[in-house]
N, C-alpha and C positions, 0 to 999 in steps of 0.2 A: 322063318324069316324073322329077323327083330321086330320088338314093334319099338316105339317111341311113347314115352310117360312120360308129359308135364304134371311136373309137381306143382304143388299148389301155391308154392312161394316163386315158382316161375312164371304160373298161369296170372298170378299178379302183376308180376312186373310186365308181360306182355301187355296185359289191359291196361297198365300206368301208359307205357309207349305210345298204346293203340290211341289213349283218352286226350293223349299230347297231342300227338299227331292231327287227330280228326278236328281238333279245337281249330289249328291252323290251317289245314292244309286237308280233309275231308278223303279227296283222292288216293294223295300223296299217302295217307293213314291205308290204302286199301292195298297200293299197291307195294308197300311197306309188307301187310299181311299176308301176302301173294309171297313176298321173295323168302318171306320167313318162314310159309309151309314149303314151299319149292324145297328148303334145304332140309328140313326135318325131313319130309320125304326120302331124300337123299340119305340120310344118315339109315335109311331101315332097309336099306340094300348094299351099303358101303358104309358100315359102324366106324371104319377104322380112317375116314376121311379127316378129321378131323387132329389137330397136333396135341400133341400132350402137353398139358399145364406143368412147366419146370418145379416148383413146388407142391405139386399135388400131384403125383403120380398116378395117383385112379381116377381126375378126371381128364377131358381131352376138352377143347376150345375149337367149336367150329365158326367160320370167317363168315358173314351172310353179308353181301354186299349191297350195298342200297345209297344213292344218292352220291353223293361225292366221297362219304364216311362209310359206314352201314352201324352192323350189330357184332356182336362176339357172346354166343349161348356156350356155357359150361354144359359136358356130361358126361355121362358115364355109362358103360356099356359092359355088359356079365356074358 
């Protein structure tokens, strides 16, 4: 089964989000966290879930929905 590797330039910007969120909104920052592994989860059973990036062919853009907006994670899968 795949696994899922955040990179370290990703595992940042998740903590930027997380440090946004939690300033305002505490909860809101948890349950933000919650939709976000839900869908990486998702991706280590269903790699191919995700649309491919029009310009970048290797990687693909998964949708994570959250609030009225959500998130949009880059990645790539071997």
């Amino acid at each position: 089964m795949p696994r899922v590797i955040v990179t370290a330039g990703a595992a940042r910007g998740l903590d930027r989000c997380r440090r946004f969120l939690d300033a305002k909104d505490p909860e809101a920052a948890r349950r933000a966290g919650v939709a976000i592994g839900r869908r990486f989860a998702l991706l280590e059973t269903a790699p191919d879930i995700g649309r491919p990036v029009p310009d970048l062919p290797e990687l693909r853009e998964l949708a994570i929905g959250f609030g009225a907006s959500g998130y949009v994670a880059l990645y790539r899968h071997e």
